[in-house]
N, C-alpha and C positions, 0 to 999 in steps of 0.2 A: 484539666485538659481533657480527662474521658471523657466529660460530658460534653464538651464542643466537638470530640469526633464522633460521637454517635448517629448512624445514619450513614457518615463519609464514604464506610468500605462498600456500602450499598449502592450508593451512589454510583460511586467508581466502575461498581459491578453494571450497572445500568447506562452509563456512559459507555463503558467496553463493548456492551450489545450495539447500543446504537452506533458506534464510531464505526464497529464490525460490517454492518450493514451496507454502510454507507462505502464504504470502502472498497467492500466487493459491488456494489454496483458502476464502480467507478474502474474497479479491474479490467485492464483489457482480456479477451479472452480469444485464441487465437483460434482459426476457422481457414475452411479450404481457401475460401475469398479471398482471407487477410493475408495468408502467407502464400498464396499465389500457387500452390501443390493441394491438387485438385484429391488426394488421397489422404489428406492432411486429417491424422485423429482428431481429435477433439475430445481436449481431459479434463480441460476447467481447472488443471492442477495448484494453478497459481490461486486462479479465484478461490478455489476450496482450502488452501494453505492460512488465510486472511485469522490472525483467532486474535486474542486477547487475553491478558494477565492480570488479573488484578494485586496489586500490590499494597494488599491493606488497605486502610488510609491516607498511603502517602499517591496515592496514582493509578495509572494503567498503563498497557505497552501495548500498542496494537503494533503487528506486523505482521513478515510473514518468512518461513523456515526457509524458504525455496531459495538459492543460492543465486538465481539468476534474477530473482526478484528486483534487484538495488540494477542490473542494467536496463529491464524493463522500465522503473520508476526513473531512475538518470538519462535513459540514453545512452551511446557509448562512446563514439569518438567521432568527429566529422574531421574525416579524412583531408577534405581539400583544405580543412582552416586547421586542422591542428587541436582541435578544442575538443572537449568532453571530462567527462568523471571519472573514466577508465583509461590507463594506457592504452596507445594504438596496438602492441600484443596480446592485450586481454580481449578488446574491441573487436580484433580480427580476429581470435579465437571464439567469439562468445557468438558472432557473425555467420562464422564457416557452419555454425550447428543451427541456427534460425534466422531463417531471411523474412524479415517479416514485408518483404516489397519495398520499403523506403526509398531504396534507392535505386539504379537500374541494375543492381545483382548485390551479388552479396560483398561485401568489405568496400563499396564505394561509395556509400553516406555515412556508414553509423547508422544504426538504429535510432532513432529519433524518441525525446524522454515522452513517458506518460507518466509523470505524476498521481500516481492512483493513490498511494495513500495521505498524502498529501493532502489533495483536492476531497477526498473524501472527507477528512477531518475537516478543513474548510465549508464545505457545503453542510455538514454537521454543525455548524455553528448555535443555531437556535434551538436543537433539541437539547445541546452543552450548555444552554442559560436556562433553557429551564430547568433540567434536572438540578444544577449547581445554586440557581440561584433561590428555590423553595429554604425556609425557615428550617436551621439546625435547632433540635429542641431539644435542650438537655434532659437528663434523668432529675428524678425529685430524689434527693438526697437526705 
């Protein structure tokens, strides 16, 4: 079996780069415009959080540390239906701290999903066959 994973953790490692990429291009990043506060910093926090692990031979983890990550990528609650990823206390909590404009103030859409890591892995699809699909070549024993 060494000799059919030789190469793999490299791979993986190369896979990691490019999923990474693709990912934070896919990041939203929030801006005076987008959140409607005309003083609004701008940190790229989320997009700069984007990394990757590699896990040997068995894989990679792309993600990202930022706690708020998973309501930016979900979404949070739509109020008038009842539906989202997060409870409507989390939803309104996660809301009261960034209005990103969705709705007409803040706690009365949800923030609406962006699948960013997601779609980024997605849209990586072709550089994921070629890297994976090149010839594993064993060691001469």
């Amino acid at each position: 079996m060494r000799e059919l994973s030789d190469g793999v953790e490299e791979r993986n490692k190369e896979a990691g780069k490019s999923v990474q990429k693709s990912v934070r291009f896919n990041t939203p990043i929030g801006t005076p415009a987008s959140t409607g506060k005309p003083n609004y910093q701008v940190t790229a926090a989320l997009w700069r959080s984007i990394d990757y692990l590699v896990l040997g031979d068995e894989g990679v983890i792309i993600g990202t540390d930022k706690e708020y990550g998973g309501y930016v990528h979900n979404g949070t609650y739509d109020y008038n239906r009842g539906r989202g990823e997060f409870t409507e206390a989390e939803a309104r909590e996660f809301d009261s701290l960034t209005d990103t404009g969705d709705g007409t103030g803040v706690g009365v859409k949800g923030m609406k999903a962006r699948a960013f890591l997601v779609n980024g892995l997605l849209n990586d699809r072709p550089n994921l066959m070629r890297i994976y699909s090149r010839e594993i070549r064993g060691r001469e024993v």
